[in-house]
Each structure stands twice: as C-alpha cells, then as structure tokens.
PQR file with spaces between the fields and no chain letter, atoms N, CA, C, O and H, PARSE charges and radii, in Angstrom:
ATOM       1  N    UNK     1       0.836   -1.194    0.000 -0.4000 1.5000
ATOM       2  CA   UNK     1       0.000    0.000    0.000 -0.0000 2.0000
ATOM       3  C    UNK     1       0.876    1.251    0.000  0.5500 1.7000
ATOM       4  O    UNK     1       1.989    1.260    0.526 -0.5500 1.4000
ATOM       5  N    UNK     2       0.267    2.435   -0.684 -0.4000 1.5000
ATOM       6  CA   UNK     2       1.031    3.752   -0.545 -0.0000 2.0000
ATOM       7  C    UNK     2       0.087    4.854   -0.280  0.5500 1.7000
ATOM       8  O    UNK     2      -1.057    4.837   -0.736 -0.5500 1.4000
ATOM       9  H    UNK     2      -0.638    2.428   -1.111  0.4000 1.0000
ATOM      10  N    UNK     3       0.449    5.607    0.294 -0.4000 1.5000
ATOM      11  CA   UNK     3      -0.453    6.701    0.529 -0.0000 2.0000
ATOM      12  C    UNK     3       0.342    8.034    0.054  0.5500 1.7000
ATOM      13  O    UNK     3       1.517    8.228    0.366 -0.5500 1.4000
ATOM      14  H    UNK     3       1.377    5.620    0.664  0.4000 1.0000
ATOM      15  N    UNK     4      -0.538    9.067   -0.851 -0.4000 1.5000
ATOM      16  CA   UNK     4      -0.768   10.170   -1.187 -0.0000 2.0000
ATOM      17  C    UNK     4      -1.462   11.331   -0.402  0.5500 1.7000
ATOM      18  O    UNK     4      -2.446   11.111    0.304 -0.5500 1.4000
ATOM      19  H    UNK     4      -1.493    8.909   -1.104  0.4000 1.0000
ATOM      20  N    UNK     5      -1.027   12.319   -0.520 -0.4000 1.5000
ATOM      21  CA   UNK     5      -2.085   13.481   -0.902 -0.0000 2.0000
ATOM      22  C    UNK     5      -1.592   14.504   -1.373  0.5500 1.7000
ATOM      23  O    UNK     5      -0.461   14.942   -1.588 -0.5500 1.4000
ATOM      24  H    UNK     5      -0.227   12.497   -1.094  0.4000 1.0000
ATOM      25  N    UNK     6      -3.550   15.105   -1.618 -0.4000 1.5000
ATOM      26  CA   UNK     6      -3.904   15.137   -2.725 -0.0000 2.0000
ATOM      27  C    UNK     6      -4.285   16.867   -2.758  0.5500 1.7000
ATOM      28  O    UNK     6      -5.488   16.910   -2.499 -0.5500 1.4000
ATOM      29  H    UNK     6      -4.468   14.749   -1.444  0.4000 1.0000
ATOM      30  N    UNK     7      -3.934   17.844   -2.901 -0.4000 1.5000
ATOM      31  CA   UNK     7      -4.126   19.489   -3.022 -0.0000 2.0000
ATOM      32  C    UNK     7      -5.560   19.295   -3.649  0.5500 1.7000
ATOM      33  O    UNK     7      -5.568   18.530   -4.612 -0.5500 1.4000
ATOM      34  H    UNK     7      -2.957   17.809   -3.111  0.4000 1.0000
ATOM      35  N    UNK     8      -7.106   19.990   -3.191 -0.4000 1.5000
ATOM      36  CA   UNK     8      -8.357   20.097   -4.007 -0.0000 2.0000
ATOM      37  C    UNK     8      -8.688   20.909   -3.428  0.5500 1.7000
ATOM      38  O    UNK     8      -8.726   20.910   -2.197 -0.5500 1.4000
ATOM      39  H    UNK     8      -7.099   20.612   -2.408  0.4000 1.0000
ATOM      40  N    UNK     9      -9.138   22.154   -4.423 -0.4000 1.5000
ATOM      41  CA   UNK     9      -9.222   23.784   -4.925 -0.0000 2.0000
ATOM      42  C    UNK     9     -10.993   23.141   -4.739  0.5500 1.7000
ATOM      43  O    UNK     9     -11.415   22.119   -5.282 -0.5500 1.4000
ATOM      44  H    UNK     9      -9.107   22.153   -5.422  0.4000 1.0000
ATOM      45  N    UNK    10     -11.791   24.070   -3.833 -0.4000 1.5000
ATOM      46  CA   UNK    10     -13.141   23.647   -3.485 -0.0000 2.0000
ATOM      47  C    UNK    10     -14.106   23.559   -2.774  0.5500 1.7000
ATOM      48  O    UNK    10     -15.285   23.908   -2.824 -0.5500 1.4000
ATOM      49  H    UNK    10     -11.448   24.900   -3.393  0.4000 1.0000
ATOM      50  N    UNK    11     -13.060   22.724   -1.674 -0.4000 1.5000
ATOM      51  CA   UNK    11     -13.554   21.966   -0.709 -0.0000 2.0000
ATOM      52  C    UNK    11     -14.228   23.399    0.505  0.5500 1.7000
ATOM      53  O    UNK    11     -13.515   24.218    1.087 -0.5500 1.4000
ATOM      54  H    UNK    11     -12.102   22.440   -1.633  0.4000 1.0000
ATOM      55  N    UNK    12     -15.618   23.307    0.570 -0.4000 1.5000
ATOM      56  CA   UNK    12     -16.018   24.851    1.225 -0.0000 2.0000
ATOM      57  C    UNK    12     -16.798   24.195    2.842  0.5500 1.7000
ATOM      58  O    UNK    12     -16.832   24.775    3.927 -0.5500 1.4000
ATOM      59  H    UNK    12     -16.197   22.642    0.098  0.4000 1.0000
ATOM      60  N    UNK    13     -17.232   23.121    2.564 -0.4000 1.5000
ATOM      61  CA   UNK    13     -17.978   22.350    3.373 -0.0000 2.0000
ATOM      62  C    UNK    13     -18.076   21.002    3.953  0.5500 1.7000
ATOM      63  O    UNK    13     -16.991   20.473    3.712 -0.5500 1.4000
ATOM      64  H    UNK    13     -17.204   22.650    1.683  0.4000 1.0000
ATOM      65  N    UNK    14     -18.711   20.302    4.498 -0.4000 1.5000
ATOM      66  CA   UNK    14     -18.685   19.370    5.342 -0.0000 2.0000
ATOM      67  C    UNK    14     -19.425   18.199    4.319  0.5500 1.7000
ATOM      68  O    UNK    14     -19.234   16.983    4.332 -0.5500 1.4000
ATOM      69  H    UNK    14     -19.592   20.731    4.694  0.4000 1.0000
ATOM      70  N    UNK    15     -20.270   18.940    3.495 -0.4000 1.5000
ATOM      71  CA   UNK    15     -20.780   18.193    2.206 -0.0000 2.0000
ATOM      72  C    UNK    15     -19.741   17.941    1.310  0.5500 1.7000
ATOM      73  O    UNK    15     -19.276   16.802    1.330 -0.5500 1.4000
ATOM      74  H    UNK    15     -20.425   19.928    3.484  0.4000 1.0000
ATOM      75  N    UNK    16     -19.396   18.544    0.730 -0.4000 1.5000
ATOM      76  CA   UNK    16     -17.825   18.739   -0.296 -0.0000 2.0000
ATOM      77  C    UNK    16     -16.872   17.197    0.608  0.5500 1.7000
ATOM      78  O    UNK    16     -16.447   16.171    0.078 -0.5500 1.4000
ATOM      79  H    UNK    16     -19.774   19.469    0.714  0.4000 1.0000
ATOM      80  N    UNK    17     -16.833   17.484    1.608 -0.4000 1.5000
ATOM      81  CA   UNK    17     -15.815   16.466    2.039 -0.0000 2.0000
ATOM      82  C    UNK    17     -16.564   14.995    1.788  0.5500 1.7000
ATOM      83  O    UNK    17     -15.989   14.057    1.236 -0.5500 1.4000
ATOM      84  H    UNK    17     -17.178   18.318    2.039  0.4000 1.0000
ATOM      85  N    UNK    18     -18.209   14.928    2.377 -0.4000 1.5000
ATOM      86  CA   UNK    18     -18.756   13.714    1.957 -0.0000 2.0000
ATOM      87  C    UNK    18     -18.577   13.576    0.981  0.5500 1.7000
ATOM      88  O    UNK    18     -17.691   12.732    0.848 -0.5500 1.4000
ATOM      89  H    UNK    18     -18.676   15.690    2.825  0.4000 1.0000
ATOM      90  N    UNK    19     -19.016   14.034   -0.154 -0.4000 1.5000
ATOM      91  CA   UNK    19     -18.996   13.831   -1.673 -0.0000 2.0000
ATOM      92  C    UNK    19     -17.490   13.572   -2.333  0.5500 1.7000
ATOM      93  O    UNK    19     -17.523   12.663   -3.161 -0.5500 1.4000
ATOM      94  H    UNK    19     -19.736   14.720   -0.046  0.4000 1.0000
ATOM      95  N    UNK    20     -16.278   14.124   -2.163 -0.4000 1.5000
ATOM      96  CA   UNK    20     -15.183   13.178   -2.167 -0.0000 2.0000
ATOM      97  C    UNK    20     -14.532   11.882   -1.828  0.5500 1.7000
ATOM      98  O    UNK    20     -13.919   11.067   -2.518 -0.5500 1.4000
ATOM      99  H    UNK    20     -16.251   14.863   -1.490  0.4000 1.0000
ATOM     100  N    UNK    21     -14.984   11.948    0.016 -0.4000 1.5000
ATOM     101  CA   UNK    21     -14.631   10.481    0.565 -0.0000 2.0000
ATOM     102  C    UNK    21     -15.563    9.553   -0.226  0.5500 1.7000
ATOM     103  O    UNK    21     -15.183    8.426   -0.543 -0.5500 1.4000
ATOM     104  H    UNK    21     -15.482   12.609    0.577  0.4000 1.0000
ATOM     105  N    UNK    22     -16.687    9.981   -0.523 -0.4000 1.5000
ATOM     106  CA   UNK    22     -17.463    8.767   -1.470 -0.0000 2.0000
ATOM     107  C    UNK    22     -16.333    8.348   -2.400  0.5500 1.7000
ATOM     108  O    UNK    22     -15.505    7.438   -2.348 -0.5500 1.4000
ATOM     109  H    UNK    22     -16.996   10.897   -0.266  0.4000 1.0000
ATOM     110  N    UNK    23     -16.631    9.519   -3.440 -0.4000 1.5000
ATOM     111  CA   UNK    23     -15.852    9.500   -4.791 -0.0000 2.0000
ATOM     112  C    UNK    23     -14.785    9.009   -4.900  0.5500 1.7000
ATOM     113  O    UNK    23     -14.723    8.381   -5.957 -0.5500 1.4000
ATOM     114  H    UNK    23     -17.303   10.258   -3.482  0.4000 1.0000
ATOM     115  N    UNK    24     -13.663    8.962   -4.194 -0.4000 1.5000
ATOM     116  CA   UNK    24     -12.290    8.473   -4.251 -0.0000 2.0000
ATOM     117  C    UNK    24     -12.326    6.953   -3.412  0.5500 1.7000
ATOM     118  O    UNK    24     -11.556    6.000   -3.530 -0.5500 1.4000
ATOM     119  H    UNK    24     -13.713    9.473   -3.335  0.4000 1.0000
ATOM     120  N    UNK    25     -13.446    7.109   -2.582 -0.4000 1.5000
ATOM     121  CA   UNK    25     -13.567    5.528   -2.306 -0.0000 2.0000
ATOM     122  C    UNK    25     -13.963    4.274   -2.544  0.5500 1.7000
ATOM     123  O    UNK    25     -13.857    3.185   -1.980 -0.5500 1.4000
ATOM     124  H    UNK    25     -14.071    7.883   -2.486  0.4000 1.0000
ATOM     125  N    UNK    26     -14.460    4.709   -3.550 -0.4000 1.5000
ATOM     126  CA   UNK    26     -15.484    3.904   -4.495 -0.0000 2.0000
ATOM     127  C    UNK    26     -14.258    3.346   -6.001  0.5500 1.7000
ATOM     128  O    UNK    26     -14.318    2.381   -6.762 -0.5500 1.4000
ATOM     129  H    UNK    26     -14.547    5.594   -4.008  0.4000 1.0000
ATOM     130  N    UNK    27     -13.512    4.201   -5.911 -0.4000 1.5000
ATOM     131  CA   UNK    27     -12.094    3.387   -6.789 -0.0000 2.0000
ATOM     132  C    UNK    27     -11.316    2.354   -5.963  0.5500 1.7000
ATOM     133  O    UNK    27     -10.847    2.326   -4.825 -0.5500 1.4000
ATOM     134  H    UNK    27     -13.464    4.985   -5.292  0.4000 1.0000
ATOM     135  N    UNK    28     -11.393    1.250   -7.346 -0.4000 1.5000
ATOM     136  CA   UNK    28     -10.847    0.082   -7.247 -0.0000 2.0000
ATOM     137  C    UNK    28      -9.204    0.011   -6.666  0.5500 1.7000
ATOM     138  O    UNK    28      -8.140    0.553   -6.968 -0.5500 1.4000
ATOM     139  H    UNK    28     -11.773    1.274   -8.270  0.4000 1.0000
ATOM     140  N    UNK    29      -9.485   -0.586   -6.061 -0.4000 1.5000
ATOM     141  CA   UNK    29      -7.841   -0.301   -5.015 -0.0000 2.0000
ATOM     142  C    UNK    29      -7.709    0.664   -3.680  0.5500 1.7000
ATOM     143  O    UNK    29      -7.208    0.355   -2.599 -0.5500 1.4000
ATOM     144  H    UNK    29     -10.349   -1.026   -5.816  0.4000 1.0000
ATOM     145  N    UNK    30      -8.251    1.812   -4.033 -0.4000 1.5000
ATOM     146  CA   UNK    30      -8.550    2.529   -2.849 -0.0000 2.0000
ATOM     147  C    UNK    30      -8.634    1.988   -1.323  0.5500 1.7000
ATOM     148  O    UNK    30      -9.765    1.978   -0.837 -0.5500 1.4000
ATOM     149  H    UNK    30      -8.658    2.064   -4.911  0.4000 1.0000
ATOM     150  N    UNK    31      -7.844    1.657   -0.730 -0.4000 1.5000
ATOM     151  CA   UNK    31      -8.000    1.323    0.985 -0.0000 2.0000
ATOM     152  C    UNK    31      -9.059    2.034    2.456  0.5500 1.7000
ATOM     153  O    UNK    31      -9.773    1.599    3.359 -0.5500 1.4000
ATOM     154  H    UNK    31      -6.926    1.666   -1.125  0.4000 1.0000
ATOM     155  N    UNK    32      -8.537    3.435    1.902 -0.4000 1.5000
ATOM     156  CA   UNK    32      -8.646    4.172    2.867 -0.0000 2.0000
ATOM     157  C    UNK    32      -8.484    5.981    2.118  0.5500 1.7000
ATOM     158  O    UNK    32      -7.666    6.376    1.287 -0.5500 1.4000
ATOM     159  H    UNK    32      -7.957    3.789    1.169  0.4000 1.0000
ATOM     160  N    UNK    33      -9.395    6.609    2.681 -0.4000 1.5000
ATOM     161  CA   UNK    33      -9.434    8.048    2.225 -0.0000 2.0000
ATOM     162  C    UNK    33     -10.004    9.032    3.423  0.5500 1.7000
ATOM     163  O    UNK    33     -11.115    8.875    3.930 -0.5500 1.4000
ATOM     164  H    UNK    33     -10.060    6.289    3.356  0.4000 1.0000
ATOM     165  N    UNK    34      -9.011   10.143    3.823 -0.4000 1.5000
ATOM     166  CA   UNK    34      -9.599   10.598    4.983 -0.0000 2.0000
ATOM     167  C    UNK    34      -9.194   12.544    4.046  0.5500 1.7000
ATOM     168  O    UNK    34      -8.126   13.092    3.776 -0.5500 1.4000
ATOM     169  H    UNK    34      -8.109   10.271    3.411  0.4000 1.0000
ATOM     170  N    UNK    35     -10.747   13.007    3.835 -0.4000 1.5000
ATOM     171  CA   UNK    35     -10.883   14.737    3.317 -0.0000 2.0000
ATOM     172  C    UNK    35     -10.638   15.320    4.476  0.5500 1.7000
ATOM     173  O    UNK    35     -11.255   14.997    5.490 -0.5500 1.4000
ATOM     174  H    UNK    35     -11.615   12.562    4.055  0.4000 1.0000
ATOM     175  N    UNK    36      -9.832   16.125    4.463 -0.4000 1.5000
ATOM     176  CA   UNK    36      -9.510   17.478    5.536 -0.0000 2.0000
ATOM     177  C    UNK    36     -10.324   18.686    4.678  0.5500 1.7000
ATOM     178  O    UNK    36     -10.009   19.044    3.544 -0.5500 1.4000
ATOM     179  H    UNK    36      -9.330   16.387    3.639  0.4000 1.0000
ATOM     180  N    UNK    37     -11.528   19.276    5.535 -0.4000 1.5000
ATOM     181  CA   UNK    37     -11.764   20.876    5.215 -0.0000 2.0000
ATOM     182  C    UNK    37     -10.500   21.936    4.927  0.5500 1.7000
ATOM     183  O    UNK    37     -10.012   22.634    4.038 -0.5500 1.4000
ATOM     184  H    UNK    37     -11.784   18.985    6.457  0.4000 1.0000
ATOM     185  N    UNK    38     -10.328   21.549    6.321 -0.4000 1.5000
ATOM     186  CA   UNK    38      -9.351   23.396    6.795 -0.0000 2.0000
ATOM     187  C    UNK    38      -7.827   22.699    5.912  0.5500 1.7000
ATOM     188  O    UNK    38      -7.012   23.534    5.519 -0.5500 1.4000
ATOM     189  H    UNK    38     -10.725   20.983    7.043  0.4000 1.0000
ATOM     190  N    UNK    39      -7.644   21.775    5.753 -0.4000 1.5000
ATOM     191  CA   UNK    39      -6.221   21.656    4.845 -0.0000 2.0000
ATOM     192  C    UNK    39      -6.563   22.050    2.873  0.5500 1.7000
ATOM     193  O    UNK    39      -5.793   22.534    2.043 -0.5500 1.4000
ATOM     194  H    UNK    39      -8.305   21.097    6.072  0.4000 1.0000
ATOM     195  N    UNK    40      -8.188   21.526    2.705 -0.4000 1.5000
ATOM     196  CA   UNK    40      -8.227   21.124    1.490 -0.0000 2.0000
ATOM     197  C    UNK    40      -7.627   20.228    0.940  0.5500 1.7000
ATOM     198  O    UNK    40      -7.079   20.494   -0.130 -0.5500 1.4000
ATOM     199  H    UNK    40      -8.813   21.133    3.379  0.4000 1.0000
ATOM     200  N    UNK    41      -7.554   19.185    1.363 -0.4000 1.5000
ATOM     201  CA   UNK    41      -6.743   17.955    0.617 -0.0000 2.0000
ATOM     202  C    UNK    41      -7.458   16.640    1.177  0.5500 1.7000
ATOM     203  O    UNK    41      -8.371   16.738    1.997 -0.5500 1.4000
ATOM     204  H    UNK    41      -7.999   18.970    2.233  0.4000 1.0000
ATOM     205  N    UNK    42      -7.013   15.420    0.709 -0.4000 1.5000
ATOM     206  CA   UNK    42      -7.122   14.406    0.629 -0.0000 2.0000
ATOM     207  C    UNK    42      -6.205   13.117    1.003  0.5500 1.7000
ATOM     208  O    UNK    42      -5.732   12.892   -0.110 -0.5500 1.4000
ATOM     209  H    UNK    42      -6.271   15.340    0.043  0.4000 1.0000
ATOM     210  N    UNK    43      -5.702   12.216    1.782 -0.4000 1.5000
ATOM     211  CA   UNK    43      -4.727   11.701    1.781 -0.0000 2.0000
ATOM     212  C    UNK    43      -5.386   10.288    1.507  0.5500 1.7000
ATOM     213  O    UNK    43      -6.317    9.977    2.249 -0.5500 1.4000
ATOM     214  H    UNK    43      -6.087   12.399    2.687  0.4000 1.0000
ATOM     215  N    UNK    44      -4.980    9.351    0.466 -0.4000 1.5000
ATOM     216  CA   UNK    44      -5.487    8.226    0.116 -0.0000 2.0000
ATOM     217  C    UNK    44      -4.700    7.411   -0.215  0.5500 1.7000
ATOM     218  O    UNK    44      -3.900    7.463   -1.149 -0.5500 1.4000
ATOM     219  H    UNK    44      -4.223    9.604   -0.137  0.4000 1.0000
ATOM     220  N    UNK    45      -5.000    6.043    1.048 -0.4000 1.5000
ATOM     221  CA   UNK    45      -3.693    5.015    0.553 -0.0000 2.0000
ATOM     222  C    UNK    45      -4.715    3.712   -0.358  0.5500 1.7000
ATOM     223  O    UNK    45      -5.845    3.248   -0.207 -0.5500 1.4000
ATOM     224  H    UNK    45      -5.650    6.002    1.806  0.4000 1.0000
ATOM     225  N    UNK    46      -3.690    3.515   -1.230 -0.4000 1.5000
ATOM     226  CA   UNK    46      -4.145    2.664   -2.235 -0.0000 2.0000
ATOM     227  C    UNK    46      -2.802    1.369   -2.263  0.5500 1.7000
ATOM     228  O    UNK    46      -1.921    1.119   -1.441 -0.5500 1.4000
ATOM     229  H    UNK    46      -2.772    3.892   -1.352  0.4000 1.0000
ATOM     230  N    UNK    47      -3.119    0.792   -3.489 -0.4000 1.5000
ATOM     231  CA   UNK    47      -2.526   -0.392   -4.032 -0.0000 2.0000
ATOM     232  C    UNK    47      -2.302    0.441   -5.251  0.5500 1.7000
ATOM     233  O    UNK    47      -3.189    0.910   -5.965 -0.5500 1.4000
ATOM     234  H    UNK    47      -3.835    0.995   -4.157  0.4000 1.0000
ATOM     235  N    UNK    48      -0.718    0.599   -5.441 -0.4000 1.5000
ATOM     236  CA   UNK    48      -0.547    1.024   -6.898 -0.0000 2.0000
ATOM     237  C    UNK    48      -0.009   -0.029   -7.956  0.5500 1.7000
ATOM     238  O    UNK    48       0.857    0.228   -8.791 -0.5500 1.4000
ATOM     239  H    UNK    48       0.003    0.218   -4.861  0.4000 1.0000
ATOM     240  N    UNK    49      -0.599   -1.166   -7.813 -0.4000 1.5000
ATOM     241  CA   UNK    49      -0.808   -1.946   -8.465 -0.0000 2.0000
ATOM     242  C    UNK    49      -2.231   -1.860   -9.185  0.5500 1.7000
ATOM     243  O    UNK    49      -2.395   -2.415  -10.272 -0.5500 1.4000
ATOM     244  H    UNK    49      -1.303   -1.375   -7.134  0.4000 1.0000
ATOM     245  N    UNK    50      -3.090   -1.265   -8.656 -0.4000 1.5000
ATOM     246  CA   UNK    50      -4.460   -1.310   -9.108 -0.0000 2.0000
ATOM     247  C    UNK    50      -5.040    0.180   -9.945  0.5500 1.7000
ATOM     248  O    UNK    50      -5.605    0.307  -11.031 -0.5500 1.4000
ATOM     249  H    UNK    50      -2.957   -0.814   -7.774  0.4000 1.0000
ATOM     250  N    UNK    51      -4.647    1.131   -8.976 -0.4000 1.5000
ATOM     251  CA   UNK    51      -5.085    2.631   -8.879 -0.0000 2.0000
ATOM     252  C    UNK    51      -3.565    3.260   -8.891  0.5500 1.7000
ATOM     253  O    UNK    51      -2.504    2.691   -8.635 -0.5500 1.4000
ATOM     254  H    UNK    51      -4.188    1.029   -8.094  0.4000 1.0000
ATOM     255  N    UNK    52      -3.792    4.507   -9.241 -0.4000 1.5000
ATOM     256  CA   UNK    52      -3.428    5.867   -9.255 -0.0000 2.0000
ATOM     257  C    UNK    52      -3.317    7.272   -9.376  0.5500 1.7000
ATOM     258  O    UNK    52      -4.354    7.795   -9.783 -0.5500 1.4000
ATOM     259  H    UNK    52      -4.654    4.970   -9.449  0.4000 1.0000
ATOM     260  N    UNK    53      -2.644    7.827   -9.213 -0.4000 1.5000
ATOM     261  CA   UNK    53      -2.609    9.809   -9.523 -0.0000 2.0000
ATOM     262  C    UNK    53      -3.677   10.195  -10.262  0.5500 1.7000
ATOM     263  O    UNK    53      -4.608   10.935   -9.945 -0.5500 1.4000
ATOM     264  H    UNK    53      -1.801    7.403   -8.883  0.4000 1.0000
ATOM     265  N    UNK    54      -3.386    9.447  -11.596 -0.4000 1.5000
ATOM     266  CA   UNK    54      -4.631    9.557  -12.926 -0.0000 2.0000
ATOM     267  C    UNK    54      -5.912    9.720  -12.535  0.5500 1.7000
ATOM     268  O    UNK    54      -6.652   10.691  -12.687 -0.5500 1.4000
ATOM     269  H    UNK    54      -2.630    8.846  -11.854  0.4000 1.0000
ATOM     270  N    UNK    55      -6.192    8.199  -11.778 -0.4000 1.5000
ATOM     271  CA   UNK    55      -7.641    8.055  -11.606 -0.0000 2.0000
ATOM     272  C    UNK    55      -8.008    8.984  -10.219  0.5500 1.7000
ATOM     273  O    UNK    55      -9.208    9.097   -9.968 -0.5500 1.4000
ATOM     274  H    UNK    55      -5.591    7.410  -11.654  0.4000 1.0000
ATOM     275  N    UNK    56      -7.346    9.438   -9.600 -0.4000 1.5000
ATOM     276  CA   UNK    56      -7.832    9.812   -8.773 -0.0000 2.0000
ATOM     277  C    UNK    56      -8.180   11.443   -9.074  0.5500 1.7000
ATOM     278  O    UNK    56      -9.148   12.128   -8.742 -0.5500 1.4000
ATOM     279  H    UNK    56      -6.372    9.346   -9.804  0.4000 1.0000
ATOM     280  N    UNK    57      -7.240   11.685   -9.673 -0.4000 1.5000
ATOM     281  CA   UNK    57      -7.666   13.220  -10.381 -0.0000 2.0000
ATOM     282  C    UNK    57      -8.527   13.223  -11.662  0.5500 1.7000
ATOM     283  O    UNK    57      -8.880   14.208  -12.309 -0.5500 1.4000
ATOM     284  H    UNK    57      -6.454   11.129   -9.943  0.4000 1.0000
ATOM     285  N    UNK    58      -8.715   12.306  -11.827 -0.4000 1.5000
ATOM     286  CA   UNK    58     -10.094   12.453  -12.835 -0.0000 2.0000
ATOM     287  C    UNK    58     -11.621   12.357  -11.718  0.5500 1.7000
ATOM     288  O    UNK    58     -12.465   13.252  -11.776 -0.5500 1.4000
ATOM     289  H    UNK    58      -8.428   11.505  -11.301  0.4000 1.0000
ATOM     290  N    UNK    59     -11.738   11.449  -10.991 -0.4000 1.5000
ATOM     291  CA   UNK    59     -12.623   10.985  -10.124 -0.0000 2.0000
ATOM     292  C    UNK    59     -13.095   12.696   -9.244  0.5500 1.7000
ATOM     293  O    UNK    59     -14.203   12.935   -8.764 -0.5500 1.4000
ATOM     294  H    UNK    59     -11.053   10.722  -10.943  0.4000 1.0000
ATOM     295  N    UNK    60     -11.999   13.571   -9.252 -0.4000 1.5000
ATOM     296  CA   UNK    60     -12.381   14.661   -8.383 -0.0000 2.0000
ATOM     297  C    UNK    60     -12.144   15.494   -9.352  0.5500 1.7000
ATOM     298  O    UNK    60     -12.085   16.623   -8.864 -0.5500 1.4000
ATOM     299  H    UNK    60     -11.099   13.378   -9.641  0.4000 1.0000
ATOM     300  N    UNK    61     -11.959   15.517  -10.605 -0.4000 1.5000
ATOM     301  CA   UNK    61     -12.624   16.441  -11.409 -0.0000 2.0000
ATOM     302  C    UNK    61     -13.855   16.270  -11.613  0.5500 1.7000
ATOM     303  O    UNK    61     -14.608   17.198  -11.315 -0.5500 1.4000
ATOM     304  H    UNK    61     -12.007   14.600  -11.001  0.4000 1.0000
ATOM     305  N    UNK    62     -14.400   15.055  -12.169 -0.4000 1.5000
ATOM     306  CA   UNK    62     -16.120   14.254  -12.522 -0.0000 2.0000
ATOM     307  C    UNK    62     -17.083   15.191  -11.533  0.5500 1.7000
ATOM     308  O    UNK    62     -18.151   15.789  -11.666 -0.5500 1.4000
ATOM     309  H    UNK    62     -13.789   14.302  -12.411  0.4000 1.0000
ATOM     310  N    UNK    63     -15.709   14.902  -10.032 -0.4000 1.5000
ATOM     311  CA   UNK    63     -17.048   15.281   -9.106 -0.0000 2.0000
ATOM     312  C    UNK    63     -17.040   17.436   -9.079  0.5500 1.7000
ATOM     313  O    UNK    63     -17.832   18.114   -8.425 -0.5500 1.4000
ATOM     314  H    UNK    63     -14.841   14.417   -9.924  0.4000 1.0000
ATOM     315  N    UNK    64     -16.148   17.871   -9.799 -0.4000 1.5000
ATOM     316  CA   UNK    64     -16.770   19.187  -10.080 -0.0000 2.0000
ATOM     317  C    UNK    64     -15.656   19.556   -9.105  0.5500 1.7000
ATOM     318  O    UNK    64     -15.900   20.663   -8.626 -0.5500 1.4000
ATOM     319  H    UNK    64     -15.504   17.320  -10.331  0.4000 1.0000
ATOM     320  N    UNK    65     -14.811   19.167   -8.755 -0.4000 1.5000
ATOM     321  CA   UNK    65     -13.324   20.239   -7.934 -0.0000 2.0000
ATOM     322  C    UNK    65     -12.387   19.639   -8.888  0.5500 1.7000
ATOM     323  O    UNK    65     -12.371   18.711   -9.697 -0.5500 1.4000
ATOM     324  H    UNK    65     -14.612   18.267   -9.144  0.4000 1.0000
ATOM     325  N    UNK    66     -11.163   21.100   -8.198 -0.4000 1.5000
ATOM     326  CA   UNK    66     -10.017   21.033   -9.148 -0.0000 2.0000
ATOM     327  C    UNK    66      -8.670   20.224   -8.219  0.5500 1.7000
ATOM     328  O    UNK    66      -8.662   20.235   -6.988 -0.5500 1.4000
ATOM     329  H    UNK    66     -11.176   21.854   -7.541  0.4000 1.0000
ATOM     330  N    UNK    67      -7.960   19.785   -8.761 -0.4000 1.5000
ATOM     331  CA   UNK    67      -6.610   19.460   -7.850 -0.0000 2.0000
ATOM     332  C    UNK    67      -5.681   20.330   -7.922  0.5500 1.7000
ATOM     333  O    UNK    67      -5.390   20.648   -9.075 -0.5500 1.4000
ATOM     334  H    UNK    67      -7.966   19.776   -9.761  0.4000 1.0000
ATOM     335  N    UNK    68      -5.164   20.782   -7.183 -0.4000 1.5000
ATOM     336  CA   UNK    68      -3.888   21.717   -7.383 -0.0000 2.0000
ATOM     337  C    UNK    68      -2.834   21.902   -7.454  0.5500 1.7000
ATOM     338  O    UNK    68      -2.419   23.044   -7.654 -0.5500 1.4000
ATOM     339  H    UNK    68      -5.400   20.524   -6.246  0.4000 1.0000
C-alpha cells in the first residue's frame, strides 16, 4: 500500500468532504481516504498496483473540484 495526498481547490464544506470520501472511495484499489476541510486535501492510501494519480484526479474532477 502507498499513501498520497492530494491538493483540491473547493472543498467549502462538510458536504464537499462527503462527496469526495465517497468519490475516491469507491475506486478500485482505494483502501482508505480521509478529506480534511481546513487543509483542502485528501490523503489516500491505495494499491498502486491497481489505482493511481490519474484516476484519482479524474474521479475529483467528474465530481466538479479542481486538484492543485
């Protein structure tokens, strides 16, 4: 397993954070995903055998934020 994070230009609310931890958790490989408000970011450990950078910054563009 490796863990990232992830800079997202957005994040205003407590909703915003639900609607990511969904989104990035719902990818294949994904372990574990914990959204910080007050940081704006994301830290998500995966299997980079399965998942990566790519998918995860597409997955939080889809959902309408930017990465930074």
């Amino acid at each position: 397993m490796e863990t990232t994070t992830i800079k997202i230009d957005g994040i205003s609310c407590m909703g915003c954070v639900k609607t990511l931890t969904g989104v990035l958790s719902g990818i294949d490989g994904v372990n574990q995903v914990v959204v910080d408000k007050d940081t704006a970011s994301a830290s998500v450990q995966f299997d980079p055998a399965v998942t990566g950078q790519a998918d995860f910054k597409q997955a939080i563009e889809d959902a309408g934020y930017d990465v930074v």
